[in-house]
C-alpha positions as CSV (number, residue, x, y, z in Angstrom):
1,X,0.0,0.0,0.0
2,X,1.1,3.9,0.2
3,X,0.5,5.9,3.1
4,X,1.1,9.4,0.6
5,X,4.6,9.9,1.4
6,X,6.4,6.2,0.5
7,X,5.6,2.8,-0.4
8,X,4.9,0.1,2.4
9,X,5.3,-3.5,3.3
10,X,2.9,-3.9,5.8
11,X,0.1,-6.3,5.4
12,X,-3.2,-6.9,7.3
13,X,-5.9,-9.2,7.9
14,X,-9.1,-9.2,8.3
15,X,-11.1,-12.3,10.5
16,X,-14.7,-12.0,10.0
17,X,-15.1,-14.6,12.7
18,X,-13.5,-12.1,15.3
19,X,-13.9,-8.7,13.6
20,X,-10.4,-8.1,14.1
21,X,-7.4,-7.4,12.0
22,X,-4.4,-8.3,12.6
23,X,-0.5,-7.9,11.3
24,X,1.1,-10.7,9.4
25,X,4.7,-10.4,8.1
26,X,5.5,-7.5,6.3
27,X,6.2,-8.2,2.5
28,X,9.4,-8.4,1.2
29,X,9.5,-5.9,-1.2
30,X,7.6,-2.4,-0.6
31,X,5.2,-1.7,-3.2
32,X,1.8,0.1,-4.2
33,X,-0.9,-0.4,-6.9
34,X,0.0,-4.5,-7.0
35,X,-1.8,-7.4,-8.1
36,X,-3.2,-10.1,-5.8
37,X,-4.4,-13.3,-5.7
38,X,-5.3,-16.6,-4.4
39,X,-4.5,-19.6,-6.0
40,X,-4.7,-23.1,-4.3
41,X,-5.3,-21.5,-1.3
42,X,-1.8,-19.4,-1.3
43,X,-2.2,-15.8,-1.4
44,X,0.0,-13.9,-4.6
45,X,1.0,-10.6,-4.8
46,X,2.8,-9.4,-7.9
47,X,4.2,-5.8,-9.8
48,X,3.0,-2.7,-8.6
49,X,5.2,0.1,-8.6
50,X,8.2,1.0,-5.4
51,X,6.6,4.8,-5.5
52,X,9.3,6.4,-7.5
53,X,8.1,5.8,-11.0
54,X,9.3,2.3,-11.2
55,X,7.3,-0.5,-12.1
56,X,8.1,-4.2,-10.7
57,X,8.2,-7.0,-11.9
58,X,8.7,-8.5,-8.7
59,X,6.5,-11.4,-6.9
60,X,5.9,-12.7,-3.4
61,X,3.8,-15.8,-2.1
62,X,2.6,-15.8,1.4
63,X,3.1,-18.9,3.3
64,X,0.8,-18.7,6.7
65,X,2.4,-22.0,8.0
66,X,5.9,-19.6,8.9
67,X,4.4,-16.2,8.4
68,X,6.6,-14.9,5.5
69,X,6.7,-14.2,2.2
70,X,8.5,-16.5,-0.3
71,X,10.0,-14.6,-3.6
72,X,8.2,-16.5,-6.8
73,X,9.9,-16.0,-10.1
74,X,9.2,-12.5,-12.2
75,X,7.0,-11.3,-14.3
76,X,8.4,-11.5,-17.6
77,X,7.4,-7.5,-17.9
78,X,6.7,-5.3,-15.5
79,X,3.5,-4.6,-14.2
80,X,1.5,-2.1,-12.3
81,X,-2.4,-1.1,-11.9
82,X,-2.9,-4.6,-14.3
């Protein structure tokens, strides 16, 4: 996300069973404007941009077993707002 001044790595969730967010491990890489999504029950987040007019190509996979993010292979082109 972007909090207007720089590009973060923070990452909540939300339990609608408790009404509560909560922190899980920052991503690796700081980024805005990215892609997301689940596949096979693994959450994906991929491109966006690092908040000073580059684009990434960049992905991350979120393992909730550890609570960290895994670096996936990259996009062959970068990719942001997709």
């Amino acid at each position: 996300g972007y909090n207007r001044e720089e590009c973060l790595r923070t990452v909540e969730c939300y339990d609608p069973h408790t009404d509560h967010w909560s922190f899980l491990a920052p991503m690796r890489t700081p980024r805005a404007r990215f892609q997301m999504a689940v596949l096979m029950g693994q959450l994906y987040v991929v491109g966006g941009s690092n908040g000073h007019s580059d684009d990434l190509s960049c992905g991350e996979m979120y393992d909730s077993n550890v609570d960290d993010w895994i670096r996936v292979p990259e996009l062959r082109t970068n990719r942001c707002n997709a």
